[in-house]
N, C-alpha and C positions, 0 to 999 in steps of 0.2 A: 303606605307604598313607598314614602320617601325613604325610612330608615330602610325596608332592604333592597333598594338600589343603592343607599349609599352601605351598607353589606357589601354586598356586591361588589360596588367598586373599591372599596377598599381592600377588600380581599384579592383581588386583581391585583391593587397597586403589589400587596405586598410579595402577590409572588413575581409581579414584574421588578422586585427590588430587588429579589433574590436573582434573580435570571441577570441585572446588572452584574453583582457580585462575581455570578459566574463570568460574566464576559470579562470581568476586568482580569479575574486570575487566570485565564485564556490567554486573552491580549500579554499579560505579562510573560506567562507561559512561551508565548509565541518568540517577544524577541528575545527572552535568553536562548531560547533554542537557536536563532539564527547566530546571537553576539558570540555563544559561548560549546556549540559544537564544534568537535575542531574538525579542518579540512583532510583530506585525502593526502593533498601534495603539500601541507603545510608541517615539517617535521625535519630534524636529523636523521638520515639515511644511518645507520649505524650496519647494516646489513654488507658480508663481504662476500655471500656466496648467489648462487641463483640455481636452487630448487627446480627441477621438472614440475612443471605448470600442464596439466593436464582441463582444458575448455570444458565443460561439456553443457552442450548446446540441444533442449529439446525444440526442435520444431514440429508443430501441425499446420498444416493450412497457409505457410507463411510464405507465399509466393509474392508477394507486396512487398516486404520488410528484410527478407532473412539476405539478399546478396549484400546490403547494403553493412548489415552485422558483420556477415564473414567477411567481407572488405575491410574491415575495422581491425578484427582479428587479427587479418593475415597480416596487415601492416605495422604489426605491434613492434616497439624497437627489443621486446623483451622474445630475444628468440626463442630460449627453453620452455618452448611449450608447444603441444599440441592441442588441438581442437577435435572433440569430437562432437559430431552431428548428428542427430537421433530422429530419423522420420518417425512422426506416430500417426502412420494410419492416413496419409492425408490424402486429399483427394483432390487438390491441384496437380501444379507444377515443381512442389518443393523440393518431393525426393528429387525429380529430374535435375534442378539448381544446385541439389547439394553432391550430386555425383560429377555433375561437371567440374565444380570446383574441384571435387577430391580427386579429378586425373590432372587437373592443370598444378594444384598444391601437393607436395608429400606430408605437409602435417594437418591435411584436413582427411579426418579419419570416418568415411560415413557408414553408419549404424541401422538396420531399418528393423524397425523393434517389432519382435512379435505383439500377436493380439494381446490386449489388454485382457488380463485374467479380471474374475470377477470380485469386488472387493475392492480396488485400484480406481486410484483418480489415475484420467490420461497422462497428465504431465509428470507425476510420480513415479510411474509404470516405466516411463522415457529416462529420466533420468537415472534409476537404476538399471535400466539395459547401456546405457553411458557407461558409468562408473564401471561395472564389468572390463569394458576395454580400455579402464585406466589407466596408464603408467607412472603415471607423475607422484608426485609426496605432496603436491597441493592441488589441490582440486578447488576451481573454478567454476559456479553455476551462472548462465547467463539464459536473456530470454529473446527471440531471434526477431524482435520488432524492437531492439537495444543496438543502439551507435555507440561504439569507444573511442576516445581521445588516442593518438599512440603510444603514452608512454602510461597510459593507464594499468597493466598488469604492472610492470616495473613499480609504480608509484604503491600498488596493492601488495605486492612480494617484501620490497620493503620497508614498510611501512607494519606489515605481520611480523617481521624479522626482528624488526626493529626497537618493537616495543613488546615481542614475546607472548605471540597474540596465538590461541589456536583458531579463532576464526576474526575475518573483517568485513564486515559490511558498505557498502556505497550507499549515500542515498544519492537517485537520479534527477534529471532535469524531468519531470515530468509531460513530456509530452501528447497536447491537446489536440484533435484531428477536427473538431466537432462543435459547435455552436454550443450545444447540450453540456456536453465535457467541460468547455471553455464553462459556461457559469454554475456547474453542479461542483467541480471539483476542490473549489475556493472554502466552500463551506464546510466539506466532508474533510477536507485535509488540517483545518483548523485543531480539530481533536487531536492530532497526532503528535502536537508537541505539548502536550499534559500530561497523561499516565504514559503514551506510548513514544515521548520524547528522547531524543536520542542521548541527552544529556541522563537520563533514568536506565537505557539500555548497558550503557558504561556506567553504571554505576555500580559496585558490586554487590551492596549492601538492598539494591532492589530487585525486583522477582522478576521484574520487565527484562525481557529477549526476543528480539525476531529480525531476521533477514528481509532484506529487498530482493524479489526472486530476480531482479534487473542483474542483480551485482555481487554475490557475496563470494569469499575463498577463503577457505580452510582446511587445515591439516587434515591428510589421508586417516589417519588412525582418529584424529577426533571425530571427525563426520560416522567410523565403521564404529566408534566407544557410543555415540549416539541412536545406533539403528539405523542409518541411514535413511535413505528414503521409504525404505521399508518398513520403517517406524512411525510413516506416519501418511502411510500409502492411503489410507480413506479420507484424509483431510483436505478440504476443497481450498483453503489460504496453508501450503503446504510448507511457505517460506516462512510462515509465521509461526507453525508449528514447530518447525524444523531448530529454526531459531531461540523458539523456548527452551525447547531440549537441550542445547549446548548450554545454555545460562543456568537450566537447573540444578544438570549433569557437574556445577564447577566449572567449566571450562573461560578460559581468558577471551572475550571476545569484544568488541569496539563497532559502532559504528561513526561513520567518518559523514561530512557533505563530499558530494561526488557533481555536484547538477551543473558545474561549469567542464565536467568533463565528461558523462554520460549521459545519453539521453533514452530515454524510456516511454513508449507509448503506453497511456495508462488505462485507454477505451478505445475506438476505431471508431464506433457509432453510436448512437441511441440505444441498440441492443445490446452491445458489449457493457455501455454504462449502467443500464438498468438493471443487467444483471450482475454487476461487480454489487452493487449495492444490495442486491437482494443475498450476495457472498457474505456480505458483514453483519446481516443479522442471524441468518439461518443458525453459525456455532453457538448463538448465546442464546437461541431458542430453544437450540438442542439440550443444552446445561441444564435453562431454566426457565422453562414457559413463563412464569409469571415475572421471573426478573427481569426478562425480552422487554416482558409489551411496558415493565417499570421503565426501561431505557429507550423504548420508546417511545412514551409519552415525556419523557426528559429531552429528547431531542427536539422532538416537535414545538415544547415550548421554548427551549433556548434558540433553535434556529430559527423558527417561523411564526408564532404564533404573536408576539410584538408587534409584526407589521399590520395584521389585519385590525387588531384594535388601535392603535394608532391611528390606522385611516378610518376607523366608523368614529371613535371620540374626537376625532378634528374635523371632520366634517357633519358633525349633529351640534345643532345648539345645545347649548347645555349650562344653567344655573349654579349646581351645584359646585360646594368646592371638592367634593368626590372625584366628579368627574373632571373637573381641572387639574387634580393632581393622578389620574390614573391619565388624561393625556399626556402627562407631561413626562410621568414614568416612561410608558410606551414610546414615547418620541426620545430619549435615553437611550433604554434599553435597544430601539431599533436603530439609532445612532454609532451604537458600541458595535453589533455585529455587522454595520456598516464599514467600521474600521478594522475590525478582523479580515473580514471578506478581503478588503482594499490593502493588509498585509501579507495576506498571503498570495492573492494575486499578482502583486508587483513583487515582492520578494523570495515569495518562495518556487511559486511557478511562472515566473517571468509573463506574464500574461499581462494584455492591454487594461488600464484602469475603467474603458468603459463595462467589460463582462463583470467587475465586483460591482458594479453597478444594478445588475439582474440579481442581487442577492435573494430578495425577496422569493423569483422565480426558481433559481437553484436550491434555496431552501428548502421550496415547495417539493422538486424531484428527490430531493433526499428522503423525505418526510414519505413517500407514497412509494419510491423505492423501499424503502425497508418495512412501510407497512406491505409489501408486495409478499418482502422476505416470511415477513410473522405468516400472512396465510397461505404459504405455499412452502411452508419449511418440512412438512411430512409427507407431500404427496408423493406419490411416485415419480414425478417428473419437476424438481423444487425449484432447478436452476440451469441453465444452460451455461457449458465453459468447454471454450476450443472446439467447439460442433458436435460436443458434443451433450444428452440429458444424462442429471443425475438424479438418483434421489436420497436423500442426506438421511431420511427417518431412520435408517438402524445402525446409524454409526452415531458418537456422540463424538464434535467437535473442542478437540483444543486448542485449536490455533489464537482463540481470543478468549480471553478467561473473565469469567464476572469479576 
């Protein structure tokens, strides 16, 4: 009986070594992404002209958030541009917001998009009834619960120009509304600066591409050389999609830090959160079932599964040196994603140092969030986005690639 507990525990220890490993190259991951991304406004303006900047702005439902956007807009010091506003469907007060604006503004342009044909994510469907009433040579996506600094276009214009970009990205201040949010996002966000790093996005020699749907501008003809939205009209992370496609396609594209000058709501509530999460598994289910549930049984033991053996191996007596040494891993390894949590909380989403403290707890939401994803990624009704259901089963997702 003693040798396979101490089986057991050793075989523990050793995948809690590995799960170390991983955190350390995470944690390292993390701060070169902060030291060595470059900024928005940190650059030589080399830029001598200013391009018509054409906004285009989908809204649904965004009677909370959206005057507060076009506020941001209208006050931009970069005048060559206009904004276009795209109702999709909503069933507040938006259209009404966005028509007020456009008799008080001449360059707020509003759009009320027909039905959503079949096939079409909503916000896709929006954004190509925008671009129709383009005029500009750079076109601007933005997401209408996003606040801009004023000199933000200008700093995006040249900054494109500058360094002979056909597309640029922002990453935003990610903005938390919610208790839930507040300690789910610390943990989910950690991944983003490893494969999905923005130092790997610039890089040319890697296959990594994606937009922040908060912030990106890019050339008219590279966006129409891409497909436009229409390229990638079934995909429910549309920015991500969109964003592979210019990196594949060749195209020169950068992304920048943006979060001291845009800010971005990235859930509203417990529903919105739970289903952003169930967004990021459903395309890797759709690829490949069995590599899904492989990633996430990798999550669950890098994010969460630490803590709970930690707390049964330090609170059970215990003889063995097996089990001294699988405590003492666990207490490491729950150590290490303690320090993840606590860098990206404080650094990356400007968030209070007690919420990386619920690490444990947001862990746990992730972990049940995307087990949610895997058994609801074929039904008819997989995921809920902007009020509206879809169901993912007969489209196969590339917004996130195994």
């Amino acid at each position: 009986m003693e040798l396979i507990l101490d089986i057991f525990n050793y075989s523990l220890t050793a995948i809690l070594i590995g799960i170390c490993g991983a955190w350390i190259f995470l944690i390292k991951s993390m701060v070169d992404s902060f030291r060595l991304t470059p900024y928005l406004d940190k650059f030589e303006n080399m830029s001598k002209s200013n391009p018509k900047v054409s906004i285009i702005l989908p809204a649904r439902n965004e009677e909370r958030f959206i005057s507060k956007c076009l506020d941001s807009l209208i006050d931009q010091d970069y005048k060559n541009h206009e904004i276009i506003v795209i109702d999709d469907s909503s069933e507040d007060n938006t259209q009404k917001i966005i028509f007020q604006y456009a008799e008080k503004h001449s360059n707020v342009i509003p759009v009320v998009a027909r039905p959503k044909p079949e096939g079409w994510m909503g916000k896709n469907w929006a954004c190509m009834e925008g671009y129709k009433k383009a005029t500009g040579d750079l076109l601007l996506f933005t997401d209408a619960d996003t606040k801009h600094s004023k000199n933000v276009i200008s700093l995006a214009v040249g900054h494109l120009i500058s360094f002979n970009l056909d597309a640029l990205s922002a990453i935003p201040k990610m903005i938390t509304l919610d208790f839930w949010t507040k300690i789910t996002l610390p943990m989910i966000s950690t991944f983003l600066h490893s494969r999905f790093s923005a130092l790997n996005v610039n890089n040319p020699a890697k296959k990594t591409g994606y937009f922040f749907g908060s912030f990106f501008i890019l050339k008219k003809e590279t966006y129409e050389n891409v497909g436009m939205h229409e390229g990638v009209k079934h995909e429910i992370i549309e920015d991500g999609a969109l964003g592979k496609k210019v990196k594949e396609a060749g195209h020169k594209m950068k992304m920048v830090r943006g979060d001291h000058l845009i800010d971005a709501v990235w859930a509203r509530d417990k529903s919105t959160l739970w289903n952003a999460l169930k967004r990021l598994m459903i395309p890797l289910y759709l690829q490949s079932g069995k590599i899904a549930i492989g990633i996430f049984f990798a999550v669950t033991f890098l994010l969460f599964v630490p803590f709970p053996i930690f707390a049964v191996s330090a609170f059970m007596p215990v003889q063995e040196s097996s089990a001294k040494i699988l405590c003492i891993s666990a207490a490491v390894a729950s150590l290490l994603i303690y320090t993840g949590a606590i860098i990206e909380a404080k650094i990356g989403l400007h968030l209070r140092l007690v919420h990386a403290l619920f690490a444990p707890l947001g862990s746990l939401v992730v972990v049940l969030g995307f087990l949610s994803g895997l058994l609801q990624a074929k039904r008819s009704e997989s995921v809920m986005w902007g009020g509206r259901s879809y169901s993912m089963k007969d489209h196969t997702q590339s917004s996130i690639s195994i």
